[in-house]
C-alpha positions in Angstrom: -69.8 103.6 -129.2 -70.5 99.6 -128.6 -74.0 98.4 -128.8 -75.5 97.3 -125.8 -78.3 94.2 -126.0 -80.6 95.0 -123.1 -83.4 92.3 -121.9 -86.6 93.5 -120.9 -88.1 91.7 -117.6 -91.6 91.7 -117.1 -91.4 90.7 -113.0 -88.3 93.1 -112.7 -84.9 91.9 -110.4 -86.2 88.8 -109.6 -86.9 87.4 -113.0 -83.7 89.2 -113.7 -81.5 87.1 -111.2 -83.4 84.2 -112.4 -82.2 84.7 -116.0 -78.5 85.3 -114.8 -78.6 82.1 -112.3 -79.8 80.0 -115.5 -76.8 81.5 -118.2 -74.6 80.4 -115.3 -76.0 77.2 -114.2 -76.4 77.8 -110.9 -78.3 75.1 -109.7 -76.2 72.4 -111.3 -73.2 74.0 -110.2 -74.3 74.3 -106.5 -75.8 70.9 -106.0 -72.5 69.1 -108.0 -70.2 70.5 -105.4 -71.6 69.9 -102.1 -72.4 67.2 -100.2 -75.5 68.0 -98.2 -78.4 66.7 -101.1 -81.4 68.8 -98.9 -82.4 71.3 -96.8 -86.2 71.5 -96.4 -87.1 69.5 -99.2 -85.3 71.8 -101.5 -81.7 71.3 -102.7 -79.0 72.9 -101.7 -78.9 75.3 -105.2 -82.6 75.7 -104.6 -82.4 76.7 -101.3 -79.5 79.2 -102.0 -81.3 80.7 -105.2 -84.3 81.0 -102.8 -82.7 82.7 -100.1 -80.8 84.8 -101.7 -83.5 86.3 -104.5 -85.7 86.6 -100.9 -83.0 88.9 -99.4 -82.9 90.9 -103.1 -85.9 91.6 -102.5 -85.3 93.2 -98.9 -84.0 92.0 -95.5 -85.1 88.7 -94.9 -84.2 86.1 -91.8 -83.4 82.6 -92.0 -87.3 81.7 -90.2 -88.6 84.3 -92.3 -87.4 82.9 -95.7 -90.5 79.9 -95.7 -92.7 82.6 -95.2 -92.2 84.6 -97.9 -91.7 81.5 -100.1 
């Protein structure tokens, strides 16, 4: 049976998904292939990362999303 390395988050799924967007380099990835540099202040990897942890962590809308921020 393989050995399985588990990580232990103490903020649960969203400190989770913040982990996984960092090994993959999310941000960099995101902002080096488009052409839009904001939305809101934010880039466009920051926004995405944003809005899509807020809807991981239940139904959220587009005017909501500042909100909850």
């Amino acid at each position: 049976m393989p050995h399985i390395r588990l990580k232990s988050f103490q903020y649960g799924n969203k400190a989770a998904l913040i982990a996984v967007f960092d090994e993959l380099n999310f941000l960099e990835t995101v902002n080096k292939h488009t052409d839009k540099k904001k939305i809101e202040g934010l880039t466009i990897g920051e926004y995405l990362l944003l809005n899509i942890i807020g809807r991981c962590d239940g139904s959220i809308s587009e005017n909501a999303m500042q909100k909850w921020f």
